[in-house]
C-alpha positions in Angstrom: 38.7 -16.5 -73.2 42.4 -16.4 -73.8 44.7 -13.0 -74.1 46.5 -12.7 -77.1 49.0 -10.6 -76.2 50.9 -10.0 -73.0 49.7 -6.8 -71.8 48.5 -5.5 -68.9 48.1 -1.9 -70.2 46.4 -2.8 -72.9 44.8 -6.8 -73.5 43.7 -8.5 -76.2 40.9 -10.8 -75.0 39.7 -13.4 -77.6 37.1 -15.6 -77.0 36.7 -19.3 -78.4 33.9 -21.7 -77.5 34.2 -24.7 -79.4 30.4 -26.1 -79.9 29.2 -24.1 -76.4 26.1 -24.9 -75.4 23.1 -22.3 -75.6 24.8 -18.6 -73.4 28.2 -19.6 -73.5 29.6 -17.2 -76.1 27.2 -14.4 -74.9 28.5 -14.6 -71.3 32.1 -15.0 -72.0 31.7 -11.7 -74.1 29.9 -10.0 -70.9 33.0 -11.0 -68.9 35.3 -9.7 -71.5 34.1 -6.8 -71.7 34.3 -6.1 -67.7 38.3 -6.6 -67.9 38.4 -3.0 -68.2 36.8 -1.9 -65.0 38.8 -4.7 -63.4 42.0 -2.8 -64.3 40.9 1.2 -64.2 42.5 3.4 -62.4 45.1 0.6 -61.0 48.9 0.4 -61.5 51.2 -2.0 -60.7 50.8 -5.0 -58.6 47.3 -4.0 -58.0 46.6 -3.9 -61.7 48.2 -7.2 -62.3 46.4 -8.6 -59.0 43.0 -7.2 -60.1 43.8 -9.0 -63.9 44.3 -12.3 -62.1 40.5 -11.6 -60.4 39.1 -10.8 -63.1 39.9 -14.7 -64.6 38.9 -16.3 -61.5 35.7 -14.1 -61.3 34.9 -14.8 -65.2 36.1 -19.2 -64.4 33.4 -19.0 -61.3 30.8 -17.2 -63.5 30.8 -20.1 -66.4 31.4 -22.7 -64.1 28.3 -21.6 -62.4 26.4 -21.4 -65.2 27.5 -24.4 -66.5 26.1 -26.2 -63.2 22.8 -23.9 -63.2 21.9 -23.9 -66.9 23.1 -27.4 -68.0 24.0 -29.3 -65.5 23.9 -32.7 -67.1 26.5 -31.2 -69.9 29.8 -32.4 -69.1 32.7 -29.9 -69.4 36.4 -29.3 -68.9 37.5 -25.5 -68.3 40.9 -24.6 -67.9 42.2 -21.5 -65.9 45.5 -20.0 -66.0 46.0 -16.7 -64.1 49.5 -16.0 -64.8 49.2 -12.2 -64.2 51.0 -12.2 -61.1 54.1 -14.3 -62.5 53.9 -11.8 -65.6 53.8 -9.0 -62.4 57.1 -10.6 -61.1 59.3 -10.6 -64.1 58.1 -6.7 -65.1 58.0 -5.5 -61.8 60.1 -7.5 -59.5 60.0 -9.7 -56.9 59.0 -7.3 -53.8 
């Protein structure tokens, strides 16, 4: 899952799974379609924290399926949570 645009008030979540073993692309789509009750009814810091929560939550949830549902498949997943550092330069630095 990847954003492809830089918005917190409004994200652009694309998915790509790259020959995904069996539930891959189904719960990726689950987890992109949560983002939204991550960020409802937050502003602020708190929406850019809860953003940055949501991607760990989603990271934890395919790395623990991953382990559960095929754990002899090798995989590399790659997280970058830069929601905060987008917080700093829109917000400030408080």
């Amino acid at each position: 899952m990847f954003a492809q645009n830089n918005s917190i008030d409004e994200p652009l979540i694309s998915i790509q799974a790259n020959k995904a073993p069996p539930g891959i692309y189904e719960l990726m789509y689950d987890w992109k379609m949560k983002l939204p009750g991550y960020l409802e009814n937050r502003k602020g810091r708190e929406k850019y924290s809860a953003y940055n929560k949501w991607g760990i939550d989603a990271a934890n949830a395919v790395a623990g399926y991953m382990k559960k549902n095929h754990p002899s498949q090798k995989f590399f997943l790659t997280v970058n949570v830069g929601a905060i550092d987008s917080g700093g330069h829109n917000l400030g630095e408080r």
